[in-house]
C-alpha positions in Angstrom: 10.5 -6.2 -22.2 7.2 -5.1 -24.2 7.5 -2.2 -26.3 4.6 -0.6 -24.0 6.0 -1.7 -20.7 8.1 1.6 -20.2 5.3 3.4 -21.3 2.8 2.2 -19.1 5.0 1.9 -16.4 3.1 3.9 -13.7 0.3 4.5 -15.7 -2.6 3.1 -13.0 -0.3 2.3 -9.7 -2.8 2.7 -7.3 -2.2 4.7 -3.9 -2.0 2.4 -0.8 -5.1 1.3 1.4 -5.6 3.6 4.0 -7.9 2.5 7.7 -11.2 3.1 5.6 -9.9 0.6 2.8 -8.4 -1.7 4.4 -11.1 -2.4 7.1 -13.8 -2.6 4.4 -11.6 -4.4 2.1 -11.0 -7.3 4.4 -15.3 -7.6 4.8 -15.9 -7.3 1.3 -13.3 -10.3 0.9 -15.3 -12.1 3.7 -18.4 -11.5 1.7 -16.9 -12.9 -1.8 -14.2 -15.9 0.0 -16.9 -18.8 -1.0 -17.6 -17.6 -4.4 -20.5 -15.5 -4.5 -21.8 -12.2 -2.6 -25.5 -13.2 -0.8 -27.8 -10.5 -0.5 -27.6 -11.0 3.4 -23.8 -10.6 3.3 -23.8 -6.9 1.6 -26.6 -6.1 3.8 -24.4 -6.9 6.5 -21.4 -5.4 4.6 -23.2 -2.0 4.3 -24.6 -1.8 7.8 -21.3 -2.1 9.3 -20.0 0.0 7.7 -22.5 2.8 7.9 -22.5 2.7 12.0 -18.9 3.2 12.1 -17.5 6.1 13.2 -14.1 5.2 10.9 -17.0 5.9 7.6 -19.3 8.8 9.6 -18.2 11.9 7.1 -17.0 10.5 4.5 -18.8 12.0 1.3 -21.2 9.3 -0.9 -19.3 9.9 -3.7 -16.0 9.2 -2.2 -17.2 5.9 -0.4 -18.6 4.6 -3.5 -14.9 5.5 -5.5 -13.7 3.5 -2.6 -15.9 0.6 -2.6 -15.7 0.8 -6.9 -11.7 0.3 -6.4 -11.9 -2.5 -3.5 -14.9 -4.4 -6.2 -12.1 -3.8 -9.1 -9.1 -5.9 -6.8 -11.9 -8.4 -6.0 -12.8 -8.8 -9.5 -9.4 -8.7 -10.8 -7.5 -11.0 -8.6 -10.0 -12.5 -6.0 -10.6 -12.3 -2.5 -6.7 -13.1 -1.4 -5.6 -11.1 -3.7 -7.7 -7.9 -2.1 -6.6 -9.6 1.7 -2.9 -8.8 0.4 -3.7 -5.4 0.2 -6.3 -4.8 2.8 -4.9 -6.4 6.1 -2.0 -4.3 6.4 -4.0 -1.2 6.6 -5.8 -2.4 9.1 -5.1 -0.3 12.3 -4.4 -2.9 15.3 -6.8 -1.2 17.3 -9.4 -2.6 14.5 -8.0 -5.7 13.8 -10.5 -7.4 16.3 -13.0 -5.4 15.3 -12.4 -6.6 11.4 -12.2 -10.0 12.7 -16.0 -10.2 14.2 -17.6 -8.4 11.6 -16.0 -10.5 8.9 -17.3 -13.5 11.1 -20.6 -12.0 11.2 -20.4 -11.4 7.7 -19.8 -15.1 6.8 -22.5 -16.4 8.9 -24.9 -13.9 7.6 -26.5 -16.4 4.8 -26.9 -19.6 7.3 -24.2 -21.4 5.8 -20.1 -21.5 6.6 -19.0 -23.0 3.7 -15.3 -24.7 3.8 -14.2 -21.5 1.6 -15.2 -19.2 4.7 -13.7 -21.2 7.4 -10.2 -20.9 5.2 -10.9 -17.4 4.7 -11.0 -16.9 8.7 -8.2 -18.8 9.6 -6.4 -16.7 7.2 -7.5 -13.7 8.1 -6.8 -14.8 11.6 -2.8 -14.8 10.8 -3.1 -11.7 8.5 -4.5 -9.6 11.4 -1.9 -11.6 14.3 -5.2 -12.9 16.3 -4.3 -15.1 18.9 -5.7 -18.5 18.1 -7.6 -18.8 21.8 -8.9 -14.9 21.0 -10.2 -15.8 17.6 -11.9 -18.7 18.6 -13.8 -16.7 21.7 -14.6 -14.2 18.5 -16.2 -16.7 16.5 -17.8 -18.8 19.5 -19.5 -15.1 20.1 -20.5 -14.4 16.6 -22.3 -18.0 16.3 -24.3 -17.5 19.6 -25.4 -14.0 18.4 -26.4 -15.3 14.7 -28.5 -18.5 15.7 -32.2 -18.3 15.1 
């Protein structure tokens, strides 16, 4: 044991992800799993989450604490690392939901890179998507991002 480690014990334990964090957790991850954020995949990102009702009164201030702590676990241990924490809080109700817009989200620049594809098939499992329903998701999402 460090002399600090008592210390600093619970100095900086986070709260857990609520439905707001977790949901745009798990797109910011899909916009950062090959790498790099495009400017077409915060675009996205942003107007997702702006037409939801899940984000309708939340205060600019507190979204952008939010999106500042979700950036912070992406930073700090990568996109898995900010899955671990944002799946769970994913309401089952939106787990679909999460699914296609982090689909849309990776097809947003043009390019599925083999990053993304490992990123959806994980997300897949994290979210308990039915292979045959995630496949319909993405078949969709393809169709209505060509051209």
């Amino acid at each position: 044991m460090d002399l600090f480690d008592e210390a600093f014990e619970s100095f900086g334990e986070q709260e857990p992800f609520g439905p707001r964090e977790g949901f745009a957790g798990v797109l910011l991850g899909a916009s950062a799993c090959d790498g790099h954020i495009s400017d077409e995949e915060v675009q996205c990102l942003m107007t997702t989450l702006a037409r939801m009702r899940l984000y309708q009164h939340v205060p600019g201030n507190q979204f952008g604490s939010m999106m500042d702590r979700l950036l912070g676990i992406l930073k700090r241990g990568g996109p898995e690392k900010l899955l671990d924490t944002a799946a769970p809080a994913v309401p089952p109700e939106l787990r679909e939901t999460a699914f296609a817009n982090s689909c849309d989200i990776v097809l947003a620049d043009g390019v599925v890179e083999p990053d993304e594809k490992e990123f959806l098939n994980n997300l897949m499992g994290r979210l308990e998507i039915a292979g045959d329903r995630a496949l319909t998701i993405v078949r969709v999402m393809v169709v209505k991002n060509k051209g």
